[in-house]
C-alpha positions in Angstrom: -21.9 9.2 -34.2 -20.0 6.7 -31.8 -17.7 9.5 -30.0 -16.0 7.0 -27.6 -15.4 5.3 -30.6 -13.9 7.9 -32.9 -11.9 8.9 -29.6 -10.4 5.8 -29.8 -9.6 5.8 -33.7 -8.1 9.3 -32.6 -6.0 8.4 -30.2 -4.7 5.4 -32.5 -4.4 7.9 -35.8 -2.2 10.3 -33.0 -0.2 7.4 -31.8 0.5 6.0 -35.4 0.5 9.2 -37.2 -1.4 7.0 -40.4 -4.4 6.5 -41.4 -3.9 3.4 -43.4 -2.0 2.2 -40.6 -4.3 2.6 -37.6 -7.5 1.1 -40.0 -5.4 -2.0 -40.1 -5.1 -1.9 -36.2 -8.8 -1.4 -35.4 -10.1 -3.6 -38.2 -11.1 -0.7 -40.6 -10.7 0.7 -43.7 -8.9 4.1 -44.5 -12.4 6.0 -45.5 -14.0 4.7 -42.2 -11.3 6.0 -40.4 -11.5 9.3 -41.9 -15.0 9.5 -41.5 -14.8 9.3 -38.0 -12.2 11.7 -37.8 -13.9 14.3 -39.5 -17.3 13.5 -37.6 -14.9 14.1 -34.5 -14.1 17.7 -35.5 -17.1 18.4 -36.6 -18.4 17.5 -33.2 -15.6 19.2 -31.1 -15.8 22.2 -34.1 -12.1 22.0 -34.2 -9.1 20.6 -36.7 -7.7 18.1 -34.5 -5.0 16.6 -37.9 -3.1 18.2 -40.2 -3.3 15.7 -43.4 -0.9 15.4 -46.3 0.0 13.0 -48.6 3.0 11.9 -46.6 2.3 12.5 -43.0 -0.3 13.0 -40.6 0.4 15.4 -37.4 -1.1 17.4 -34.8 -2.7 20.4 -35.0 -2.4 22.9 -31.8 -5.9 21.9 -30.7 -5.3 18.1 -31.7 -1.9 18.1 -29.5 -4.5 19.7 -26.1 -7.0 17.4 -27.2 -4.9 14.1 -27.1 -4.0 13.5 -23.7 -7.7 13.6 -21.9 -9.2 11.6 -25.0 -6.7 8.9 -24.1 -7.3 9.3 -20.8 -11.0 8.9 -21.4 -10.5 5.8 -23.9 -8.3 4.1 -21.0 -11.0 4.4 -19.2 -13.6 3.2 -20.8 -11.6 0.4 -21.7 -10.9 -0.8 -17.7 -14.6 -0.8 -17.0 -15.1 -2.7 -19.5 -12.4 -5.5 -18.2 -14.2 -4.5 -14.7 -17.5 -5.6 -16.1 -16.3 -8.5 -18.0 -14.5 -10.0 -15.2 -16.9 -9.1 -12.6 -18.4 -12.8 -12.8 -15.8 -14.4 -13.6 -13.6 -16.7 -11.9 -10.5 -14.8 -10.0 -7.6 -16.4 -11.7 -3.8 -15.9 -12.4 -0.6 -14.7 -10.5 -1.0 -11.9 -7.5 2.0 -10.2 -6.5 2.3 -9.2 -3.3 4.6 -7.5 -1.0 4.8 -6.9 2.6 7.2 -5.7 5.3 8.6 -9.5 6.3 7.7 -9.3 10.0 3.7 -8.5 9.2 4.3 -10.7 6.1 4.7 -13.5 7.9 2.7 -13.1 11.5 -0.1 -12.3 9.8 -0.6 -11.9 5.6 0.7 -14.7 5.0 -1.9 -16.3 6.8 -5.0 -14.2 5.4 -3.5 -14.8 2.3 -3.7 -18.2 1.8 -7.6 -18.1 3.2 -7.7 -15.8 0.2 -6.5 -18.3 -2.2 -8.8 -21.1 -0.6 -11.4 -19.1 -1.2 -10.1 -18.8 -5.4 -8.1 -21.4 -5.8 -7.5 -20.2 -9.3 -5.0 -17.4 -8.5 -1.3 -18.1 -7.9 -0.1 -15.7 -5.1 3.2 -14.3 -4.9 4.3 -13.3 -1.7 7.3 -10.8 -1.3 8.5 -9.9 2.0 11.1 -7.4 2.3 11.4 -4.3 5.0 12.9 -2.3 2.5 10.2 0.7 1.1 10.3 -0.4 -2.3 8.4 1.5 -5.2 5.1 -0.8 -5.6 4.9 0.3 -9.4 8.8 0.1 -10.4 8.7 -3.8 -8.8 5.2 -4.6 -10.9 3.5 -5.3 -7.2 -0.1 -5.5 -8.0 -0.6 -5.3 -4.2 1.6 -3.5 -1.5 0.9 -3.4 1.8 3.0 -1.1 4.1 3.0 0.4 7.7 2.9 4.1 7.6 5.9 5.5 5.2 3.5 6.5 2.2 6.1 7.1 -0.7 3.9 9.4 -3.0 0.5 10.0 -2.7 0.0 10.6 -6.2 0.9 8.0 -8.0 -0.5 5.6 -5.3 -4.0 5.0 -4.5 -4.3 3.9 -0.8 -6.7 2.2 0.9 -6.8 1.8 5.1 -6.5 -1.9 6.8 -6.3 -1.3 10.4 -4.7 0.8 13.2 -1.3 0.0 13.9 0.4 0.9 17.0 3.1 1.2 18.3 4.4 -0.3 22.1 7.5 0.0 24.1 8.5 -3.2 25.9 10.9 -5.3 27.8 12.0 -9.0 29.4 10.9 -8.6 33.3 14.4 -10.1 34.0 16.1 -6.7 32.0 13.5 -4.2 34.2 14.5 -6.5 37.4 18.6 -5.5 36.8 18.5 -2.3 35.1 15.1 -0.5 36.6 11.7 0.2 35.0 11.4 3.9 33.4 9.0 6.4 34.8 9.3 9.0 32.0 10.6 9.2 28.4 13.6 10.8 28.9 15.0 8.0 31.5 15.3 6.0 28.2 18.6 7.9 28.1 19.7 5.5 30.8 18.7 2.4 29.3 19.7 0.1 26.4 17.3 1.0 23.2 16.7 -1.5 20.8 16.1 0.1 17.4 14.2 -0.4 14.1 16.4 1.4 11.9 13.2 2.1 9.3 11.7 4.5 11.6 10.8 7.4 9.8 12.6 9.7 12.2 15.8 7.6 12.8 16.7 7.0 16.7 14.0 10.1 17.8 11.2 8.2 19.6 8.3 10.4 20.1 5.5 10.5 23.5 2.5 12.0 23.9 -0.1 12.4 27.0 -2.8 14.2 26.3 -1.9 17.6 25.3 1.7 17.0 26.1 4.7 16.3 23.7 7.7 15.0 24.2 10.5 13.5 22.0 13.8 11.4 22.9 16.8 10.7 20.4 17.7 7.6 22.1 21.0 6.3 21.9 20.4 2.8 20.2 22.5 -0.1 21.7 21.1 -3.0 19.0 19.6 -1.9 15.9 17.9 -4.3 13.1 15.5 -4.0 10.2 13.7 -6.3 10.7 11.2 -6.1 14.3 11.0 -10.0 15.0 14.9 -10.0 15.3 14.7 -6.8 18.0 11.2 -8.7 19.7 13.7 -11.8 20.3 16.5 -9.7 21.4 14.2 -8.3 23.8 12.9 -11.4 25.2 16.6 -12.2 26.1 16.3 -9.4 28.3 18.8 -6.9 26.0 17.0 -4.1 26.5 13.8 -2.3 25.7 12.3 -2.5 22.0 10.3 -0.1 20.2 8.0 -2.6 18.5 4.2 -2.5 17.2 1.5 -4.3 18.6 1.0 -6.8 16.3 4.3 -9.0 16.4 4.4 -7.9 20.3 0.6 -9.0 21.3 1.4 -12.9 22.2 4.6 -11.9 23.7 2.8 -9.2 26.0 0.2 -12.1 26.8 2.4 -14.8 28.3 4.6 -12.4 29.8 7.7 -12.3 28.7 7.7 -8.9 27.4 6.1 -6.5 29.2 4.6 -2.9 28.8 7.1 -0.2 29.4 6.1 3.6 29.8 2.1 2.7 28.8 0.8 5.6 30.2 2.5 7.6 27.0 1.8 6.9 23.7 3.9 6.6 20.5 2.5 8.1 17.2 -0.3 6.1 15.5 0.5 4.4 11.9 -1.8 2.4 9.9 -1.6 -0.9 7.7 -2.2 0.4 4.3 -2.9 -1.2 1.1 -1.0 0.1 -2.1 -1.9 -0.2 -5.5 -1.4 2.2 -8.6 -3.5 5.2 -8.9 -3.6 5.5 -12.7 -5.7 2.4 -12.9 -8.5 0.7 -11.0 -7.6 -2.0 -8.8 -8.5 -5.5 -11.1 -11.1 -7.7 -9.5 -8.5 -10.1 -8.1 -6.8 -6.8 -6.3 -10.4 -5.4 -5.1 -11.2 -8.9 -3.7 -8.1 -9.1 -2.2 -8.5 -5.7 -0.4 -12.0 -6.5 0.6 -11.2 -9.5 2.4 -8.1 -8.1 4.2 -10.2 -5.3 5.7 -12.3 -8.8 7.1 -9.7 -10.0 8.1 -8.1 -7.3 10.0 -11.4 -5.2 11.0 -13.4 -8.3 11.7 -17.7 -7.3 12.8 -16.6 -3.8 10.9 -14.7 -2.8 14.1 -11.5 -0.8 13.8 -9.7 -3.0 16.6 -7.3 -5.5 14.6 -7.6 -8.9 16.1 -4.1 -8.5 17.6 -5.5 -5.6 19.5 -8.0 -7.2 21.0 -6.3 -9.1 24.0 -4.4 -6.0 24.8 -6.9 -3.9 26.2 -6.7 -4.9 29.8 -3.0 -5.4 30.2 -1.5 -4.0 32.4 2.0 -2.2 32.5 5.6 -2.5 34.3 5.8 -0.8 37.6 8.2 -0.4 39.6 
């Protein structure tokens, strides 16, 4: 006896509630599918149908029975595509989002490496700050900085550290002071990304020691390339990340504020759906991010790198 197979004529006998019916679907005739059928319950020594000359239903046992069967046939049924495709040619559209500031400093770029690498797929690349649900928007692919929406319904795999920095124009620290402690942000002009988790509280830590700030935002955006310009035209002090401030910290014209604290740690994370495994084209994907972003298998993101020795407003 095939049981995967007379699983699958199960689930389709369940689904259709016919006999005749699901034979036509898989190819077979009604006594074959009946065969297996009963084979099944001999097997699982249980009456999984209740048969009559009209209708076919559940029995108590077949109703339990039917959702880990299909889950079981599912399964089978992606490693098969797994195997299939696991030679083949990566081909056909990707759908992609990403929040628009990462999206475009640095996906967009890895991205079309990506498709030089397979010029077969067609990449769509959706860049939006909003936390959109990855499964409701058909995103094969989401990538997101912290803000997990639901765990279980979204498998989740690391890209790199992603932190977060404090910074300002030298010409704002020249007129307005450079802060010594979190809390003399209350004297200062805060530029805010509204999709901080915790709204306008801004959150320190030294060591052992904790200390939060609900800051009293003078320009707020969603989007962190439009508070990083702001900031370069000496408005204020942003809360940014690392990664869009890096070549801005470099040349000078933001600068370090309050370095000796540090904000909470987030990470670049790559979404997909947990009910199914990711196809080849999202695996491949995946794989060559972490490359990208990890590069010699080293948790320091490329954007990091330069950082290291910088050194911080005084004043």
């Amino acid at each position: 006896m095939d049981q995967l197979r007379a699983m699958e004529i199960f689930v389709e006998v369940a689904r259709l509630r016919s006999f005749s019916e699901a034979g036509r679907r898989l190819g077979l005739t009604r006594a074959m599918v009946s065969k297996h059928i009963l084979q099944l319950e001999d097997r699982l020594q249980a009456r999984l149908l209740h048969r009559s000359t009209r209708e076919v239903s559940l029995t108590d046992a077949g109703q339990a029975y039917l959702a880990p069967c299909t889950a079981t046939v599912e399964q089978a049924r992606e490693a098969a595509r797994v195997v299939a495709h696991a030679g083949a040619e990566l081909a056909g559209p990707l759908r992609i989002q990403a929040p628009s500031s990462f999206g475009s400093e640095w996906l967009a770029g890895a991205v079309a490496r990506f498709n030089l690498l397979h010029p077969q797929l067609s990449p769509m690349l959706y860049l939006d700050d909003a936390l959109l649900d990855p499964i409701e928007h058909g995103f094969d692919l989401t990538i997101r900085v912290g803000g997990i929406p639901d765990v279980h319904a979204l498998a989740m795999r690391p890209l790199a550290p992603c932190k977060g920095v404090l910074c300002a124009s030298p010409d704002y620290l020249a007129r307005h002071g450079v802060p010594q402690t979190p809390e003399d942000l209350h004297g200062h002009r805060c530029l805010h990304f509204s999709h901080l988790t915790d709204g306008t509280a801004w959150h320190f830590s030294k060591g052992e020691e904790r200390r939060t700030v609900r800051v009293q935002a003078a320009f707020t955006a969603n989007n962190g390339l439009v508070l990083q310009h702001a900031a370069q035209q000496g408005l204020g002090i942003v809360y940014n990340t690392t990664f869009l401030a890096w070549r801005a910290l470099m040349e000078g014209s933001l600068v370090p504020v309050l370095a000796d604290w540090e904000l909470p740690l987030n990470h670049l994370s790559a979404l997909y759906p947990a009910s199914r495994q990711p196809s080849p084209k999202v695996r491949a994907l995946i794989d060559h991010l972490v490359a990208e972003f990890q590069p010699d298998g080293q948790p320091v993101p490329p954007w990091d790198r330069p950082l290291r020795r910088l050194p911080a407003a005084s004043a």
